[in-house]
C-alpha positions in Angstrom: 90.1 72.7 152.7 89.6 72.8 148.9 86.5 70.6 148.9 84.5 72.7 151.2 85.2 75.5 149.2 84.1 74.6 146.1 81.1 72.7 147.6 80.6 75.9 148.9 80.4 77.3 145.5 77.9 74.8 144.0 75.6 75.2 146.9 75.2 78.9 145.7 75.1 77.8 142.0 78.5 79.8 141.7 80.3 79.4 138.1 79.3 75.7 138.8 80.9 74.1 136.0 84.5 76.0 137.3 83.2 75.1 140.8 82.5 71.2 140.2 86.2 71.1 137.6 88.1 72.6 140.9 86.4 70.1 143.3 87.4 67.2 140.8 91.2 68.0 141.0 90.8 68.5 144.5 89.2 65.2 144.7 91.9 64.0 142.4 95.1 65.3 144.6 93.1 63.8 147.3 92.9 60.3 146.0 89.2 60.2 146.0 89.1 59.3 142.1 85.3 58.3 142.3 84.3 61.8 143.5 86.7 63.3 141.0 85.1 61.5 138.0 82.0 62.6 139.5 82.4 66.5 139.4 84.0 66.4 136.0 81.2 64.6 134.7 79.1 67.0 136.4 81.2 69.9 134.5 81.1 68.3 131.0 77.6 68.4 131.9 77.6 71.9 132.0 80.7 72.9 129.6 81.0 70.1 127.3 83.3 71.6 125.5 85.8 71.5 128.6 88.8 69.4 126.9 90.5 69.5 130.6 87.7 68.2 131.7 87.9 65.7 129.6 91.2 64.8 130.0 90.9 65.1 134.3 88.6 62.5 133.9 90.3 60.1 131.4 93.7 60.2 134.0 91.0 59.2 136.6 89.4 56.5 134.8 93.7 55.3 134.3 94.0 55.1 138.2 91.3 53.2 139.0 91.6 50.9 135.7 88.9 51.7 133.3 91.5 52.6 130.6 88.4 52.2 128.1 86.7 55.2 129.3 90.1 57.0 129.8 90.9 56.3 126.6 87.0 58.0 125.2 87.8 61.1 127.1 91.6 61.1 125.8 90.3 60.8 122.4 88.2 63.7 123.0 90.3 66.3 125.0 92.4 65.6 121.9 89.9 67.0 119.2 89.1 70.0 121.7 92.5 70.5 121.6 92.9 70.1 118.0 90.0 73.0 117.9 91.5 75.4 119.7 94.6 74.8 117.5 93.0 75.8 114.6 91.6 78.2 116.2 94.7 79.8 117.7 98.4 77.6 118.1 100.2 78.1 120.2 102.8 76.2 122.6 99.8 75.6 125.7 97.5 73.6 123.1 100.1 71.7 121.5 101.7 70.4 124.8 98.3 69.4 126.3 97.3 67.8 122.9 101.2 65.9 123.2 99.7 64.8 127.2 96.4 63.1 125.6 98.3 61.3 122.6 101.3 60.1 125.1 98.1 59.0 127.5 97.2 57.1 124.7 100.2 55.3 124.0 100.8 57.5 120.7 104.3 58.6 121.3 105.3 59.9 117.7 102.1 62.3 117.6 103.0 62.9 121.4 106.5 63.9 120.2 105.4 66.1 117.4 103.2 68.1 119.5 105.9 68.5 122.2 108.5 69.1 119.7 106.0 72.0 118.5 105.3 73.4 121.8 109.4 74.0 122.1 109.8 75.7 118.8 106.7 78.3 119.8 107.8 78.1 123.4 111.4 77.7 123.6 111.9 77.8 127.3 109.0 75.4 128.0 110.5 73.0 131.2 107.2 70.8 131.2 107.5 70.2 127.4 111.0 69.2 127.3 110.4 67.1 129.9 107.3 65.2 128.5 108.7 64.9 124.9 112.0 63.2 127.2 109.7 60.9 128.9 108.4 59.9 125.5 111.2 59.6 124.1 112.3 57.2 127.1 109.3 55.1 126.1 110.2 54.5 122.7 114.1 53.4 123.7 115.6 56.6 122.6 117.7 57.2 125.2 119.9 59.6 123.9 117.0 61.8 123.1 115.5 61.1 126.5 118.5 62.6 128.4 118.7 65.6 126.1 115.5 66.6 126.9 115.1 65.8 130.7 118.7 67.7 131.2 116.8 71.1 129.2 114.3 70.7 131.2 115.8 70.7 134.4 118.3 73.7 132.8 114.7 75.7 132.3 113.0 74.3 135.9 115.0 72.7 138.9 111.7 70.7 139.9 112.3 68.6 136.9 116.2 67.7 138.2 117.2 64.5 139.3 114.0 62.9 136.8 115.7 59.9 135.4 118.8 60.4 136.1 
C-alpha cells in the first residue's frame, strides 16, 4: 500500500518533503482528507515553495468545506506558479496556474491560461478539457463542446465528458 511506503520513507528521514507530498495524495485518493492536509502541511513545512503542495491542500480543504483556507493555498499555488512562469513558460505552468484560478471561481484568468497552454502545447487533452469545463461554467456552450470533443480527439479518457 502507498501509505506504508511513504511512512516508510519518513521513518528513515528519506526526501521527507517528497515522502510526506506522496503520502498526502495517497491520503487524498484514499479519502482520508485530514491526513492529507496533514502531510502537505508537513511538506510546505519543509519545501515551502511547493506550489503543488499548496494546491493538494487547497482541493482538500474544498472536500471537507473550508473553502477559506482552500482558497489561501489557491491564491498561493497561483503566485508559485506565476514564478516559475517567469522563470520559464511553458504549457505545464500555465495549465496548473488555469486549475488554481478555475478553483477559485476565476474562469476568464482560468481560460487564458488554458488557452495558452494549447497554443505552447497543441495536443494538450487535459487543457482542452479544463478550458471546456470552464467554458461550461460560464454558459458558453458552444465553446464548451469544442473543447471537450478535442480533448477526447487527443485522449479517449476524456470521451463521453458532457456529452
Amino acid at each position: 500500500m502507498a501509505v506504508e511506503e511513504f511512512t516508510k520513507a519518513i521513518q528513515i528521514k528519506f526526501r521527507l518533503a517528497e515522502a510526506y507530498f506522496y503520502r498526502g495524495n495517497a491520503y487524498y485518493n484514499l479519502g482520508q482528507y485530514q491526513d492529507a492536509i496533514a502531510d502537505y502541511t508537513k511538506t510546505i513545512k519543509f519545501d515551502p515553495d511547493d506550489t503543488y503542495a499548496y494546491y493538494n491542500r487547497g482541493l482538500a480543504y474544498d472536500v471537507i468545506g473550508q473553502r477559506q483556507n482552500a482558497n489561501a493555498d489557491f491564491t498561493k499555488a497561483i503566485a508559485g506558479f506565476t514564478k516559475a512562469i517567469r522563470l520559464d513558460p511553458n504549457a505545464v505552468a500555465y495549465y496548473n496556474r488555469g486549475n488554481d484560478y478555475r478553483q477559485l471561481g476565476q474562469y476568464q484568468n482560468a481560460i487564458n491560461d488554458y488557452t495558452k497552454a494549447i497554443r505552447l502545447d497543441p495536443d494538450f487533452a487535459s487543457a482542452y478539457y479544463y478550458r471546456g469545463y470552464t467554458y461550461w461554467r460560464i454558459t458558453q456552450k458552444g465553446k464548451f463542446r469544442e473543447d471537450i470533443r478535442k480533448s477526447c480527439s487527443l485522449d479517449s479518457r476524456y470521451c463521453g465528458s458532457y456529452e
